[in-house]
C-alpha positions as a printed NumPy array, in Angstrom:
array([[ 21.439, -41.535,   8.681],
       [ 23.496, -38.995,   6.678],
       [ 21.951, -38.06 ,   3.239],
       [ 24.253, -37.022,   0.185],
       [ 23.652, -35.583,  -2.977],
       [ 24.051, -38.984,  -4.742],
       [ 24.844, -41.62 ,  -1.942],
       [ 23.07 , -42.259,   1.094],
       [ 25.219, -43.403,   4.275],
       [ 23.847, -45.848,   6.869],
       [ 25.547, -47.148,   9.781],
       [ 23.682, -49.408,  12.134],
       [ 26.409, -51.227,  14.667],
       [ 29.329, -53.127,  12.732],
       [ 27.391, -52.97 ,   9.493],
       [ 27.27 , -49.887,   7.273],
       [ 24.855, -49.486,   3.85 ],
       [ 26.401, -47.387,   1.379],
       [ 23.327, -46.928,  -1.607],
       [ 23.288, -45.315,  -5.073],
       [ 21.151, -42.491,  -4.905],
       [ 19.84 , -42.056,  -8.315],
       [ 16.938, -44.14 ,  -8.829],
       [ 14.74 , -41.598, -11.514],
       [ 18.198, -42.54 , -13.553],
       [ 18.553, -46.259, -13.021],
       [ 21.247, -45.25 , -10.343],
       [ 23.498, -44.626, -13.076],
       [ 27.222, -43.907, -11.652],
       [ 28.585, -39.96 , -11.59 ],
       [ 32.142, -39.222, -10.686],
       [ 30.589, -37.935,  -8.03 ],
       [ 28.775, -40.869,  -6.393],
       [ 31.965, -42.63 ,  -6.969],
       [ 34.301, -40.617,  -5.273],
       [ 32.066, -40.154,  -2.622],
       [ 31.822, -44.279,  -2.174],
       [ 35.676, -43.899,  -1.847],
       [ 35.34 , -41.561,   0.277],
       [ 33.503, -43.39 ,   2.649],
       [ 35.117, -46.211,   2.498],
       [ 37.857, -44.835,   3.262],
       [ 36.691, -43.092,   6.299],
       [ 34.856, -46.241,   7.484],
       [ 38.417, -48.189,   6.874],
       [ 40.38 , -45.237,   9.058],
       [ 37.592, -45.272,  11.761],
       [ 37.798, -49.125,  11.883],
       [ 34.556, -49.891,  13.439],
       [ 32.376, -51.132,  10.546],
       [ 32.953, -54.786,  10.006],
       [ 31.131, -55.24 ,   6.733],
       [ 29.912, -53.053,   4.006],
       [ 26.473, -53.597,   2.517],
       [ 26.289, -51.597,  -1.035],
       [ 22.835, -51.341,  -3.212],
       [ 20.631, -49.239,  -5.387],
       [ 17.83 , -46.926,  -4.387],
       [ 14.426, -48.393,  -5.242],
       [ 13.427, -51.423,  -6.783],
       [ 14.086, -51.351, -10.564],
       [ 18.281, -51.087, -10.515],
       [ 21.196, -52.03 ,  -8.809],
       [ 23.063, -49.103, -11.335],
       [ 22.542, -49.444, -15.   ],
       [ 26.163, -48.125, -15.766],
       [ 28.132, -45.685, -15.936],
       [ 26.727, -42.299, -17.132],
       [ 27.233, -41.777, -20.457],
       [ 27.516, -38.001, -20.494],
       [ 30.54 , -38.302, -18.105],
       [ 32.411, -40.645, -20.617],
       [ 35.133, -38.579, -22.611],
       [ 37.891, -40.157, -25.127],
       [ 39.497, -42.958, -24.672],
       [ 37.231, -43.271, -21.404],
       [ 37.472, -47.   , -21.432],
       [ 40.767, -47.119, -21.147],
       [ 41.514, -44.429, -18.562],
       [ 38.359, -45.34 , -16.525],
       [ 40.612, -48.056, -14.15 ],
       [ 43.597, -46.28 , -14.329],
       [ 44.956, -42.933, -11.871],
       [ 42.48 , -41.015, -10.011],
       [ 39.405, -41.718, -12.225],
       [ 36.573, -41.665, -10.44 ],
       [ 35.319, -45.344, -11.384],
       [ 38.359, -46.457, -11.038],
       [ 39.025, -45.32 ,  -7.375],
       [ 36.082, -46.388,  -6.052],
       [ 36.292, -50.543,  -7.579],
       [ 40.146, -49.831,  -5.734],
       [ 38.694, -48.967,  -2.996],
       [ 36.324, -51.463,  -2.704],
       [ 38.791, -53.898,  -3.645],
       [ 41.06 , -53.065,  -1.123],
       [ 38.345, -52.397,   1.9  ],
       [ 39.844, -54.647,   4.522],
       [ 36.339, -56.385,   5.567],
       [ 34.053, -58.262,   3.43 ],
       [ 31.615, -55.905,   0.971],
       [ 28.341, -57.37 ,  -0.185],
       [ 26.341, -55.779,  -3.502],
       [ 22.561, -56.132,  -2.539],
       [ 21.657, -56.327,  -5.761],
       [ 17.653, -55.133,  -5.626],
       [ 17.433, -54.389,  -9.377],
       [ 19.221, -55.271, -13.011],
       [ 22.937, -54.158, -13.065],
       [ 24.829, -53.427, -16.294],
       [ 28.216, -52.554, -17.175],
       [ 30.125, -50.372, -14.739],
       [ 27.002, -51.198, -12.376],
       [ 27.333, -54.962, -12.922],
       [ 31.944, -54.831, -12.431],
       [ 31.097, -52.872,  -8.957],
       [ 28.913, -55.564,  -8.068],
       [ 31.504, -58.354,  -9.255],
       [ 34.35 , -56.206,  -7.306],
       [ 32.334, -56.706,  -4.203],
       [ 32.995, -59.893,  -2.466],
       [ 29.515, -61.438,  -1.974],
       [ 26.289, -60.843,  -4.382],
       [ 22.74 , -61.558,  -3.294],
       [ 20.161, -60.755,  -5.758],
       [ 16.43 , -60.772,  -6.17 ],
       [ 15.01 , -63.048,  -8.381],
       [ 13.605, -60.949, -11.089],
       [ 16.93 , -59.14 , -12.404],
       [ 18.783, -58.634, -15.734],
       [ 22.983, -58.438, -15.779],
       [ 24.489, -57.415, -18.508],
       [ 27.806, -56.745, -20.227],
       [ 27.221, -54.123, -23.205],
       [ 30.573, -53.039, -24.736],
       [ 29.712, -55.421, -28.283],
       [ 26.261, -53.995, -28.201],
       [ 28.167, -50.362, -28.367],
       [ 30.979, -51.145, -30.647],
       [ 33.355, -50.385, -27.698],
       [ 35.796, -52.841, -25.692],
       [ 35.771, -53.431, -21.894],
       [ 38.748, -52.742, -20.216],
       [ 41.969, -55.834, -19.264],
       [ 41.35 , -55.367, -15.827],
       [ 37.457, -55.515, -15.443],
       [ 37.503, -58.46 , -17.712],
       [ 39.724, -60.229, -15.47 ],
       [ 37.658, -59.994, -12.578],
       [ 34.882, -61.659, -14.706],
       [ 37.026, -64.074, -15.548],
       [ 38.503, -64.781, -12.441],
       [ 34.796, -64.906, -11.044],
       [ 32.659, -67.331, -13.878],
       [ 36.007, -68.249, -15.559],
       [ 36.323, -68.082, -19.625],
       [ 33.711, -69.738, -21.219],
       [ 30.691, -67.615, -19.097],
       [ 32.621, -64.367, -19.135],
       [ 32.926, -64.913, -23.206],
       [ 29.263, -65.504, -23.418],
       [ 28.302, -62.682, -21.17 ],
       [ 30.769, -59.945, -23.332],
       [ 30.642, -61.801, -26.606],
       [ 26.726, -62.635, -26.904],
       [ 26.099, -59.236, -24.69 ],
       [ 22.688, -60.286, -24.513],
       [ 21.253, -59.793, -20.84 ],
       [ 20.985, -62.753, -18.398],
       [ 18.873, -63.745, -15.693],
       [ 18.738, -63.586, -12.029],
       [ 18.922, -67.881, -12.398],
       [ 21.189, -67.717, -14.977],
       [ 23.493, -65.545, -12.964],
       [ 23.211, -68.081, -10.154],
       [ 24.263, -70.66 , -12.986],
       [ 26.967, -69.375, -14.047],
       [ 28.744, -68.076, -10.591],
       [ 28.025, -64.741, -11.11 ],
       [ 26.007, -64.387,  -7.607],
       [ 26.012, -66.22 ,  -4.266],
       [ 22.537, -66.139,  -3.318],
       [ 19.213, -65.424,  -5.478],
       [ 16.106, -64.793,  -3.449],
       [ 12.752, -63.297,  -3.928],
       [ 12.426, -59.307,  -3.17 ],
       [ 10.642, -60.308,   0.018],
       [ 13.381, -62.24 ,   1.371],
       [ 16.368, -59.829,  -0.566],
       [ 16.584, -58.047,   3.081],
       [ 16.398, -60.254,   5.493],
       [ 19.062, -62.483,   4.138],
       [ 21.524, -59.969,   3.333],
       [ 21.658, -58.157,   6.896],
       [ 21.431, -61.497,   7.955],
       [ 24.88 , -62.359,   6.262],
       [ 26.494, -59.108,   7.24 ],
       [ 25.766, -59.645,  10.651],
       [ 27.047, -63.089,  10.905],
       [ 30.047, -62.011,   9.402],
       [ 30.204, -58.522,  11.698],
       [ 30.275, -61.32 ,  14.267],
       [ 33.501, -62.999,  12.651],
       [ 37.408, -62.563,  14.085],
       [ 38.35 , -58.819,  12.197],
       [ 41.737, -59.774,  11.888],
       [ 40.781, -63.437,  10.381],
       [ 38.298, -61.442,   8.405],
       [ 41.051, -58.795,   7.201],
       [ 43.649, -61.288,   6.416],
       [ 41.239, -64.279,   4.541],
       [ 40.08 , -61.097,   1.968],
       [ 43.723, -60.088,   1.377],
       [ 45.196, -63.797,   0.936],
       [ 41.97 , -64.321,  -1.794],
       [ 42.621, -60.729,  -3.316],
       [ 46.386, -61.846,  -3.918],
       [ 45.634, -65.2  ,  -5.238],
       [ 43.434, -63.882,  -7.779],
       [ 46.413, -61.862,  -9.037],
       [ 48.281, -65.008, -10.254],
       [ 51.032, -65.173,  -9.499],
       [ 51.326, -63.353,  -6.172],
       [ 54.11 , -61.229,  -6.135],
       [ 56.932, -61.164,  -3.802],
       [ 55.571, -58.271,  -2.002],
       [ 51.979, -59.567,  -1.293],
       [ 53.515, -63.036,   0.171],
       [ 54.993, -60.616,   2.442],
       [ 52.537, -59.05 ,   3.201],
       [ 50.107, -61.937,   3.95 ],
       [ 52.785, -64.036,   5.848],
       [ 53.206, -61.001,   8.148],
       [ 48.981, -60.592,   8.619],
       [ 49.074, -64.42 ,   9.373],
       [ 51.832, -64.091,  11.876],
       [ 49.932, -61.113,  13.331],
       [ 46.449, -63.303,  13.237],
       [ 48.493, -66.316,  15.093],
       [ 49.667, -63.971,  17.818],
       [ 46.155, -62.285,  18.463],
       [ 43.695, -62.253,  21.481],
       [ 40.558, -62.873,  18.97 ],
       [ 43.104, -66.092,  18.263],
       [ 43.136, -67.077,  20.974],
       [ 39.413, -66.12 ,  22.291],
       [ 38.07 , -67.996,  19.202],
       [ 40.185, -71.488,  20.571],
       [ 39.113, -70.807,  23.779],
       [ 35.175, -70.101,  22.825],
       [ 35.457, -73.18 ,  21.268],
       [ 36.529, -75.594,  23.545],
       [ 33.746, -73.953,  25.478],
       [ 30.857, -74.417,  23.371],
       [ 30.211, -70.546,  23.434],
       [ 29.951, -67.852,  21.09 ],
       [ 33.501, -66.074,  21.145],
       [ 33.692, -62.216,  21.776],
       [ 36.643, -60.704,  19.718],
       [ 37.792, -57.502,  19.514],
       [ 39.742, -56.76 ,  16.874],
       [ 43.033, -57.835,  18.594]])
């Protein structure tokens, strides 16, 4: 285990924890922490041997509560997604992490906290959480492209009553409205989780690689010329794979298929 200032780094086989190391501070989110998480992500994307990212809060009490408000400067909301800002590079980065990421989500989650979670591409959470979305609350607006992922996520009519409203929801609620996958007690928060990573460490990486990329275009609307080429060429290259066809062969075998990633 490798310790950081702000993030610590856990590998253990295909499955790698990445968690915000902040907890006397509600794991609020530094430019630092964050482009660190890029950083790793990246290096875990070059090295290619981590099939799926697991990414949670130190302690019990928060997921992250936000972005730290002493790093916001002017006009931070709208330059926070755009270039190399720190917050922005790291939801890119997890956006574009070519194997599934899951937010273990072991304590309340607001703003910039709550968008890395929804940028992730599974949510578990305990059952005794808050989420919240305080821009309203602030007298500030949320940025195009982080509402968009709420909306593409819960749709219009829960991502209006989460900004809108900007009162907190629950753990159940959250569940409700589409916001998480799974809701479990703290007990079981673990257990399922690595559970879920594994089984999904366990998957085809080039299936797994390609699936996340056709869903990531999709949820662009309308895919661009580019991106169909792009996926057309990662389905061809899934089609003509060993794991394809170790998986058919498995199969027809009643075993558990052993891919490797090509």
């Amino acid at each position: 285990m490798t310790e950081l200032k702000e993030l610590i780094v856990e590998e253990n086989g295909a499955v790698c924890t990445l968690t915000f190391n902040r907890p006397e501070k509600r794991n609020l989110l530094t430019p630092g922490m964050l482009l660190e998480l890029s950083t790793q992500l990246e290096r875990l994307r070059d090295e290619n041997k981590v099939r799926c990212v697991v990414i949670r809060g130190s302690g019990e009490k928060a997921f992250s509560s936000g972005y730290d408000i002493n790093a916001i400067g002017e006009n931070d909301m709208i330059k926070h997604h755009e270039g190399d800002h720190p917050l922005g590079k790291a939801l890119r980065t997890i956006e574009s992490f070519p194997y599934p990421v899951i937010a273990m989500m072991n304590g309340h989650a607001f703003g910039a906290g709550l968008e890395v979670a929804v940028t992730c591409d599974l949510r578990i959470t305990v059952d005794d959480c808050l989420f919240g979305m305080p821009p309203a609350k602030l007298g500030v607006v949320y940025s195009y492209s982080g509402m968009k992922k709420f909306l593409n996520l819960i749709g219009p009519g829960y991502t209006k009553e989460l900004f809108l409203i900007g009162r907190p929801i629950s753990s159940e609620r959250a569940r409700e409205t589409g916001l998480v996958n799974f809701m479990v007690s703290r007990e079981e928060l673990e257990k399922l989780t690595y559970g879920i990573a594994d089984e999904i460490a366990e998957n085809a990486p080039l299936s797994l690689k390609t699936l996340k990329e056709i869903t990531n275009a999709l949820e662009k609307r309308p895919i661009s010329t580019e991106d169909d080429k792009s996926i057309r060429q990662m389905t061809l290259e899934v089609q003509n794979s060993q794991d394809y066809k170790e998986g058919q062969k498995a199969f027809s075998e009643k075993r558990k298929p052993e891919f490797k990633g090509e």
